[in-house]
LUMBAFI-753999 format. One line per 10 residues: number of its first residue (from 1); their letters; for each residue z, x, y of N, C-alpha, C, O. Coordinates in pm, whole numbers. Atoms other than C-alpha are relative to their C-alpha. Layout:
BEGIN
NUM = A = Z,X,Y,Z,X,Y,Z,X,Y,Z,X,Y ~ ...
***
This chain:
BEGIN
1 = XXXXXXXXXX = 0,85,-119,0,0,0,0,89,124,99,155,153 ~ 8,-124,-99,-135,213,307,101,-87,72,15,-127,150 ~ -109,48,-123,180,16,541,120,55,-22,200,95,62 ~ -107,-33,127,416,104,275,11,173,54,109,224,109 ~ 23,-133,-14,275,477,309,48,57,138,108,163,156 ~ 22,-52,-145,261,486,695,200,-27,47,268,53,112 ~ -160,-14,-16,669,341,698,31,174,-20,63,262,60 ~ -108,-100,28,776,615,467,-76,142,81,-9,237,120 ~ 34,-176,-114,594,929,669,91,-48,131,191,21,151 ~ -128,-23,-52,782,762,969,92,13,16,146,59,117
11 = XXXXXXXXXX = -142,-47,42,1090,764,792,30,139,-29,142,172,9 ~ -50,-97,16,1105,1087,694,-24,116,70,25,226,41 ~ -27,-45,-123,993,1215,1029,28,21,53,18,121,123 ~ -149,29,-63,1282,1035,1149,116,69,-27,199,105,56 ~ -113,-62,78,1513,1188,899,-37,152,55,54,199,124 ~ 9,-167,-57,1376,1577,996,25,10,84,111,97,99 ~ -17,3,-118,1372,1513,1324,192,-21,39,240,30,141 ~ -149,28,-13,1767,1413,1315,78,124,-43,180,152,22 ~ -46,-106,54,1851,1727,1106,17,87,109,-30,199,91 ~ 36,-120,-180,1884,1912,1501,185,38,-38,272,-30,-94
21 = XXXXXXXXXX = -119,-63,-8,2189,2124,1521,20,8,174,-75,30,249 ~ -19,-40,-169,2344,2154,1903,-126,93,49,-174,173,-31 ~ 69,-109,-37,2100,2347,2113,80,120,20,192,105,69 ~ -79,-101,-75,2221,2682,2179,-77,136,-16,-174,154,-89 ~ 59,-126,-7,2147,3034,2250,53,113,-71,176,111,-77 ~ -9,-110,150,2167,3334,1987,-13,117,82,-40,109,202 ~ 60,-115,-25,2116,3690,2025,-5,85,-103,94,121,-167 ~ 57,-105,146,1907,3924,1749,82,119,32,107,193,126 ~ -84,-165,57,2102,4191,1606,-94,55,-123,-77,171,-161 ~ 84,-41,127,1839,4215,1303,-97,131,107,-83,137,230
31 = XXXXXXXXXX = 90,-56,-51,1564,4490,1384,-140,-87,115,-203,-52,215 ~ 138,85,-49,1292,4188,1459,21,-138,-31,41,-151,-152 ~ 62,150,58,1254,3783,1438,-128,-16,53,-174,1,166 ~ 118,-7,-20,920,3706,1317,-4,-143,22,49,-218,-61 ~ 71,167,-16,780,3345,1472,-85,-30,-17,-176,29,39 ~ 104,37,48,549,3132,1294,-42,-77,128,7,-75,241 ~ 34,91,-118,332,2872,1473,35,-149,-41,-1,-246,25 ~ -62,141,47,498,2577,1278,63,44,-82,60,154,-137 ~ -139,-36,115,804,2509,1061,-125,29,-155,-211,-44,-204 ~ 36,-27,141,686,2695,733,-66,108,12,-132,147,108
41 = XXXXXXXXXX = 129,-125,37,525,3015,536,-72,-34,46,-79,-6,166 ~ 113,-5,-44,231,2897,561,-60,10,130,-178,35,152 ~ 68,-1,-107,203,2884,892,-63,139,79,51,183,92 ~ 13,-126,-41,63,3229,1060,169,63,120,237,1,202 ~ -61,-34,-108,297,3468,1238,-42,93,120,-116,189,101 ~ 99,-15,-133,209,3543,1620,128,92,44,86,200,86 ~ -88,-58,-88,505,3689,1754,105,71,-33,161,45,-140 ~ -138,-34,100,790,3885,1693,64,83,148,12,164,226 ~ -91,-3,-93,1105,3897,1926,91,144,-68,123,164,-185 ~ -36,-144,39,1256,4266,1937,222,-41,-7,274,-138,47
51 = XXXXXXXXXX = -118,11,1,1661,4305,1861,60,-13,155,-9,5,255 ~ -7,32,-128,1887,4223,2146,-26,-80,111,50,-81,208 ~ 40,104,-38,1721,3974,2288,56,-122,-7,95,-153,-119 ~ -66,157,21,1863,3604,2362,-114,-108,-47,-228,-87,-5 ~ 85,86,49,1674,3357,2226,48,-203,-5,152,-212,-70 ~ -47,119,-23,1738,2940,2277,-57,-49,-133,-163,5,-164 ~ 25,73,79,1708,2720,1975,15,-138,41,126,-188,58 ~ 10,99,-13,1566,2399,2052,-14,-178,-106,-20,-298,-83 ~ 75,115,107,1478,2201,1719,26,24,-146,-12,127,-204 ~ 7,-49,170,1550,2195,1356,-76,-132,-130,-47,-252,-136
61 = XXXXXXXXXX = 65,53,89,1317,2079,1057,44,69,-103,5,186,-110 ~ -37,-68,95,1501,2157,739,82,135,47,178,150,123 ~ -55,-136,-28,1544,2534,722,-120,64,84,-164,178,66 ~ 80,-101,-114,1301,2611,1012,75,-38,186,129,-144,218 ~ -23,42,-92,1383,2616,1352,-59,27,139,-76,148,152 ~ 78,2,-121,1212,2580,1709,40,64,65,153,20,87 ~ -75,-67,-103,1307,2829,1951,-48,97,69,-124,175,12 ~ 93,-24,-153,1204,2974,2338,114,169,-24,234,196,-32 ~ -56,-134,-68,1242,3352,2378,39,-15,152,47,-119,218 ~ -57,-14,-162,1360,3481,2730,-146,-9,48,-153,-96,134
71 = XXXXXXXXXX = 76,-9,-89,989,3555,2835,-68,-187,-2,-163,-216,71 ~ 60,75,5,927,3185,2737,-105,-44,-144,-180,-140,-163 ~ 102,19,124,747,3208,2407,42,-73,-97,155,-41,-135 ~ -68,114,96,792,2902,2138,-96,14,-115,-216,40,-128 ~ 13,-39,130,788,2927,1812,97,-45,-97,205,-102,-79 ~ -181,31,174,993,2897,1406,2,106,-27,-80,195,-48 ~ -85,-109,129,1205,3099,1250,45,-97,-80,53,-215,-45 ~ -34,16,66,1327,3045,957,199,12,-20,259,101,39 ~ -90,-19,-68,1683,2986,925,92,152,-69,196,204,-27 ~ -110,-126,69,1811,3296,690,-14,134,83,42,241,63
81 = XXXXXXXXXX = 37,-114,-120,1660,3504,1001,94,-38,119,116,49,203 ~ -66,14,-94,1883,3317,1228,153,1,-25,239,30,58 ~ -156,-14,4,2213,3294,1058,4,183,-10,87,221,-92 ~ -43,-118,-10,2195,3692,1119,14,31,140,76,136,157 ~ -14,-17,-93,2172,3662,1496,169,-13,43,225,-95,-29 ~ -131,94,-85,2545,3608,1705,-47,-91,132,-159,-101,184 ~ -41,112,-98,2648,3352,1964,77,66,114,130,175,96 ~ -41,-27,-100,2772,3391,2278,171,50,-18,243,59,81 ~ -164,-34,13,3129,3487,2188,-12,120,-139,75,163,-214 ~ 74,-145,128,2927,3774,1928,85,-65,-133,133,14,-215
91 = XXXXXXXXXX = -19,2,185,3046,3577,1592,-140,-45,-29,-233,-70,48 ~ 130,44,72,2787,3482,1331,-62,-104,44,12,-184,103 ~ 24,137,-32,2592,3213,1399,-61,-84,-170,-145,-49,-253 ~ -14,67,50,2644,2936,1188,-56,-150,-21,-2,-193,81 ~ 82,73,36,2436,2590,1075,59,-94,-90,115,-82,-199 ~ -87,105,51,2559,2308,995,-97,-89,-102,-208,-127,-64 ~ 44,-23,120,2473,2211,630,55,-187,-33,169,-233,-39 ~ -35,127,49,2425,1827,532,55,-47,-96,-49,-65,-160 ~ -44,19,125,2619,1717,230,-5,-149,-41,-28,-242,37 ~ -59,146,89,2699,1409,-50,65,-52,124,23,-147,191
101 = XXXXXXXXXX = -148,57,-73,3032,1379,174,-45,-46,112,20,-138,160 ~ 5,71,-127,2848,1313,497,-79,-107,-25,-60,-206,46 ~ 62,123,83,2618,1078,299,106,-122,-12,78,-233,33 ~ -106,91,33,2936,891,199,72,-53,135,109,-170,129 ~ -38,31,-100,3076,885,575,-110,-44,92,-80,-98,198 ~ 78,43,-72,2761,818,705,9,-181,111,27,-294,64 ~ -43,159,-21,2786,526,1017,-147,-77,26,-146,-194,64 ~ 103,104,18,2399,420,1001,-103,37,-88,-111,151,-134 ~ 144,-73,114,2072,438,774,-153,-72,54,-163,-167,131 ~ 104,119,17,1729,305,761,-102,47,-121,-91,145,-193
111 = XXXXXXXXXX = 26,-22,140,1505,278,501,-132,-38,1,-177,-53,115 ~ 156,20,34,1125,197,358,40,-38,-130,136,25,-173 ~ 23,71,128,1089,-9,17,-133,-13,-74,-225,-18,8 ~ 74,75,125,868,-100,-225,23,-65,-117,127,-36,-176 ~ -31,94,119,843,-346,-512,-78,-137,-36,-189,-158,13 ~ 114,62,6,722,-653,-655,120,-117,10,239,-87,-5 ~ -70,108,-14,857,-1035,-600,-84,-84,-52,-196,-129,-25 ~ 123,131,80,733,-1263,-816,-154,36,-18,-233,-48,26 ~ 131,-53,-7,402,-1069,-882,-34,31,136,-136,98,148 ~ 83,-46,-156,353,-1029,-465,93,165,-8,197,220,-43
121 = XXXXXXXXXX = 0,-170,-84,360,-682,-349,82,-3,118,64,-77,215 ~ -78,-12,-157,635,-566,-92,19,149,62,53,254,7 ~ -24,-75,-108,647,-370,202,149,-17,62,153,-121,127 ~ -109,45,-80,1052,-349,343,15,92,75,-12,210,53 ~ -32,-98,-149,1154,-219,688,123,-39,27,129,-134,105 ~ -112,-12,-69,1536,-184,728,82,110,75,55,230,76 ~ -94,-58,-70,1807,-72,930,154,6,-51,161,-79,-140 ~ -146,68,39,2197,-89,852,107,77,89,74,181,146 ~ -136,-60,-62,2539,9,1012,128,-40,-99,164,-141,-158 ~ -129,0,66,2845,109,862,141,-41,80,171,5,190
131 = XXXXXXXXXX = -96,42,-93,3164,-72,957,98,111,-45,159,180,37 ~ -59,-89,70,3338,146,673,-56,87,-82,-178,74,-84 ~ 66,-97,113,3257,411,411,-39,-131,-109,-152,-132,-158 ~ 99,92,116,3203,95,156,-45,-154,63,-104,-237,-6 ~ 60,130,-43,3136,-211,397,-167,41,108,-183,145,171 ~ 111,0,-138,2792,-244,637,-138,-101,-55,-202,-127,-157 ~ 96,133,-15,2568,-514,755,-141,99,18,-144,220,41 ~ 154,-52,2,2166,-452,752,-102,-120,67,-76,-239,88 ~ 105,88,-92,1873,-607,929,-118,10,-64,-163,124,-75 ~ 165,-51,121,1523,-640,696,-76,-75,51,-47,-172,121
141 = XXXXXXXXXX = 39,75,-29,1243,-732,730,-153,34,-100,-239,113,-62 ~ 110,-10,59,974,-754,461,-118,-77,-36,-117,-193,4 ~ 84,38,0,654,-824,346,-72,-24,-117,-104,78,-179 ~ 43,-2,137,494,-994,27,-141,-16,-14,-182,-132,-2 ~ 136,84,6,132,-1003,-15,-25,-41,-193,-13,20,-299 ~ 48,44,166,28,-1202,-337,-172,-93,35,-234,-120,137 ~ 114,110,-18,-281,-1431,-455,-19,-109,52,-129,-163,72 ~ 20,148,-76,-197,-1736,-297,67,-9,121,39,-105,193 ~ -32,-4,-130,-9,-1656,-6,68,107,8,101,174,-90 ~ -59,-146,-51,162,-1359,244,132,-69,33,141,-164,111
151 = XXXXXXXXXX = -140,14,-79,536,-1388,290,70,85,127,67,203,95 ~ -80,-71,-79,734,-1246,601,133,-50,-25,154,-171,-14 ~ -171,11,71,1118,-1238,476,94,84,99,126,202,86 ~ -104,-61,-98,1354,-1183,774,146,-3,-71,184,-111,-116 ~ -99,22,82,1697,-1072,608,127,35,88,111,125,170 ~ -102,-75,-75,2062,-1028,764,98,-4,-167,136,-101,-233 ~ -118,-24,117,2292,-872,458,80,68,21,69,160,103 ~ -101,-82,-41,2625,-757,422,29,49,-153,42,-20,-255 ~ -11,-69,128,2672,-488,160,157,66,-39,238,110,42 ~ -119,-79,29,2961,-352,-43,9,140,-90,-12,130,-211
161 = XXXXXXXXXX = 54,-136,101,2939,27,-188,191,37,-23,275,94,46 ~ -165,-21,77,3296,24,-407,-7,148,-18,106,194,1 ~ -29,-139,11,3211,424,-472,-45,104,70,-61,216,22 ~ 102,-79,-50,3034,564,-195,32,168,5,-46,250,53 ~ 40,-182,24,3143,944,-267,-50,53,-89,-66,175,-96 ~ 83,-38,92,2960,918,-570,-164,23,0,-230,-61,63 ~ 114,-31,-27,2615,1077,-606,-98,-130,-25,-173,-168,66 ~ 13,110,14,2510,772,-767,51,-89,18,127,-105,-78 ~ -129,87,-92,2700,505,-578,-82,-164,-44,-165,-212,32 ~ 37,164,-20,2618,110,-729,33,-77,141,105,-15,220
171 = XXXXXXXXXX = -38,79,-76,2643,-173,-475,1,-147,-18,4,-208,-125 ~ -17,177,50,2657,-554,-397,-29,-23,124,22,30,223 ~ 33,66,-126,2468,-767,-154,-9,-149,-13,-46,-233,-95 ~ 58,212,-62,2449,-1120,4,-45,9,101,18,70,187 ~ -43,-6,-92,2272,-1183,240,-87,-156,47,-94,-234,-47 ~ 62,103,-32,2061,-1491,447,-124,27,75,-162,142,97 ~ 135,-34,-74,1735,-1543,638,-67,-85,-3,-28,-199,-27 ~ 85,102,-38,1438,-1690,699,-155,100,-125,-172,219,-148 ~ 128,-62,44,1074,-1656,483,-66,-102,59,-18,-213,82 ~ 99,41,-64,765,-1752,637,-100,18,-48,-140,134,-37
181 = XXXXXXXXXX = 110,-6,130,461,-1827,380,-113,-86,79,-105,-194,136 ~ 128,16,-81,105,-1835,521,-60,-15,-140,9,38,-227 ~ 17,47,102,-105,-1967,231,-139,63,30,-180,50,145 ~ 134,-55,22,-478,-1763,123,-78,-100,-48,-201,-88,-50 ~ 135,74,50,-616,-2066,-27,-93,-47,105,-70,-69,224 ~ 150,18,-97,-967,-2142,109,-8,-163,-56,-48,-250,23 ~ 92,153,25,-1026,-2496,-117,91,-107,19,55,-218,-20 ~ -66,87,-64,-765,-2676,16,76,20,86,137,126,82 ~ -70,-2,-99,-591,-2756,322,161,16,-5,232,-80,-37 ~ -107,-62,-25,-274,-2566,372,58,60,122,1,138,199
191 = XXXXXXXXXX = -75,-49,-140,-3,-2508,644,91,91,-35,133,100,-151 ~ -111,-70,-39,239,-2266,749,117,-37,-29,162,-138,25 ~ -166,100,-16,605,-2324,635,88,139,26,60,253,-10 ~ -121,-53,-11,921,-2175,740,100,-2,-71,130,-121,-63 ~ -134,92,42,1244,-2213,550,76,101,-43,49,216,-78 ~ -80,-97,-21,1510,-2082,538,60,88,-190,31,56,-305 ~ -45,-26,181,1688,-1876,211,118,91,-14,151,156,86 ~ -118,-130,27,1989,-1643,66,-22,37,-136,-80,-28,-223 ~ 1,-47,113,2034,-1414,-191,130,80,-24,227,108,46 ~ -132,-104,8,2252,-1200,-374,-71,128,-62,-167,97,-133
201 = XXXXXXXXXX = 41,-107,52,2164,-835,-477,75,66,-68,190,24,-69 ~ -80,-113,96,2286,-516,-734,-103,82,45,-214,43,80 ~ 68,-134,-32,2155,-191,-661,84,130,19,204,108,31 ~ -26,-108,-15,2233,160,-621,-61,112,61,-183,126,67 ~ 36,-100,-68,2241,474,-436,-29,103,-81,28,106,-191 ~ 4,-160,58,2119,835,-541,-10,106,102,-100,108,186 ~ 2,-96,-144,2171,1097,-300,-94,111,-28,-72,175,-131 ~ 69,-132,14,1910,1372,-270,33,132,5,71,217,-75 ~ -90,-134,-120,2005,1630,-10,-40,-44,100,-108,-143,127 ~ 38,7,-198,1983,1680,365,36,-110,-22,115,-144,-111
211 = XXXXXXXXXX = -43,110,-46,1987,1363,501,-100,-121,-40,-134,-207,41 ~ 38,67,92,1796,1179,200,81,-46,-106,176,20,-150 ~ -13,73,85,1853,938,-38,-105,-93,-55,-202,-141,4 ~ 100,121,89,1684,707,-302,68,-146,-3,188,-139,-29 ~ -40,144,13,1758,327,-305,-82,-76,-96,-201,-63,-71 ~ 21,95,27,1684,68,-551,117,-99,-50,238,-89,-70 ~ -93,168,13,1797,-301,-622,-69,-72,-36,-186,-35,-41 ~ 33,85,73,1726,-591,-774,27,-172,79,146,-197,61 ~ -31,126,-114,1751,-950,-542,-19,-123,-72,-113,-128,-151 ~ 90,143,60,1731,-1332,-657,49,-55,144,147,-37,216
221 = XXXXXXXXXX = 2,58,-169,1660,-1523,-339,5,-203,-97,-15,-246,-211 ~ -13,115,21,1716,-1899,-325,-122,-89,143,-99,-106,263 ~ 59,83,-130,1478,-2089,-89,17,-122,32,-13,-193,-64 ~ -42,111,-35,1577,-2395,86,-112,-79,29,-108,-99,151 ~ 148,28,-71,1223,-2556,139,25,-176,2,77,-251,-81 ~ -18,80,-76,1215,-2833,328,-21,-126,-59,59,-219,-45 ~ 0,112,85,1054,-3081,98,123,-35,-112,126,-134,-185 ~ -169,-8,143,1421,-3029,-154,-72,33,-61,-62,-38,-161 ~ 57,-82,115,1214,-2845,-343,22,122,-9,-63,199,36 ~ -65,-146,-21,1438,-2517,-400,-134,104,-65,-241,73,-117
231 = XXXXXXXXXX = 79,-109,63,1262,-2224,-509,122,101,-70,231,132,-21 ~ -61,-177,78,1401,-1916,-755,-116,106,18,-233,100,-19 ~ 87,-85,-13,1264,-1631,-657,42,177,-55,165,169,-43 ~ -22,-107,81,1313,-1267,-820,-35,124,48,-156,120,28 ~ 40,-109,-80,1262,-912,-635,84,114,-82,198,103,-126 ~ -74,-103,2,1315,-560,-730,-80,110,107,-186,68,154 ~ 18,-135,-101,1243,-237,-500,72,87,-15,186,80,-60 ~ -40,-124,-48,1278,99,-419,-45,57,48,-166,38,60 ~ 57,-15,-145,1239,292,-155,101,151,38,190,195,-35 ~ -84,-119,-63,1386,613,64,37,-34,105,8,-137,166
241 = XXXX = -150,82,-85,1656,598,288,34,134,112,-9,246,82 ~ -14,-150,-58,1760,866,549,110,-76,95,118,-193,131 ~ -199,96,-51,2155,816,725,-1,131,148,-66,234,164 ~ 7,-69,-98,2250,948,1054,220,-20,24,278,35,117
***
């Protein structure tokens, strides 16, 4: 699903981009730092800043990092070239290293899904906030395409994670909303309906590293449709997750 695809590259854009350590300024004690022209080997190296020198670190992607010599020149290092520089008070300089444990204290996330609901295909786009290490509400909002019609599934759930310092951490959701079913048939006349629905979920966490994780779950939704004609409906997904 290229929508599906284009979420998770901005999610985990989002997630690198968050991995930033304070800005601050260093100074080489090694013989040389060599700067690529982007985070990674592969990229060529153009420059190389002589010992002694201060140097500003503006940006971190993983283990590369963005950073303006004195004459102005920008560039990556890598970071096992920078934890040899000191800090303004000449100790080591030091890098602050994502773990499980901040996973588990984490106070927000968001996420990208996939899965199938009743044979339709889904696209999910959430958010969530932590009230506690095992309570926090979420905001969704997904998308089913099938053969006979496209759903939009607005969700507000409140989740419970009974073990969140575990690498694999189960959970428990309820939550409510609205679906909105646009109908593909061509040979007969069909409208738009709204109606409203709740569910309850099981699922679990897996923690990666950095500031990744894996999510899946399992949902049965209830639909309230307007004619009293309930619906059962059945969802599983999974998806990547990145916590701040």
């Amino acid at each position: 699903m290229p929508v599906l695809l284009l979420m998770i590259s901005l999610l985990f854009s989002c997630g690198l981009a968050n991995a930033a350590d304070t800005y601050r300024k260093v100074q080489v004690v090694e013989p040389f730092i060599e700067l690529h022209t982007g985070p990674g080997r592969g990229y060529p190296v153009f420059y190389v800043i002589d010992r002694s020198e201060w140097i500003e670190i503006v940006k971190r992607r993983t283990d590369w990092f963005k950073i303006i010599s004195t004459d102005g020149t920008t560039g990556w290092a890598h970071q096992l070239q920078l934890e040899r520089t000191l800090d303004p008070e000449g100790k080591k300089t030091q890098f602050t290293q994502v773990t499980q444990n901040q996973f588990a204290q984490r106070n927000a996330e968001v996420g990208v899904m996939g899965g199938d609901m009743n044979g339709a295909q889904t696209a999910t786009l959430y958010g969530a906030y932590n009230f506690t290490a095992n309570l926090s509400t979420e905001l969704s909002f997904m998308q089913a395409v099938g053969s006979f019609s496209n759903n939009l599934i607005t969700n507000v759930n409140l989740l419970h994670q009974a073990f969140p310092e575990w690498r694999y951490s189960p959970f428990f959701a309820l939550g409510m909303g609205n679906i909105k079913t646009t109908p593909r048939a061509t040979l007969v006349q069909a409208e738009d309906r709204s109606d409203l629905l709740a569910h309850v979920g099981l699922g679990m966490y897996a923690y990666v590293s950095r500031r990744f994780a894996l999510r899946a779950e399992y949902n049965r939704y209830v639909v309230f449709s307007s004619d009293d004609d309930n619906e059962d409906i059945k969802e599983w997904k999974i998806g990547l997750v990145t916590f701040f």
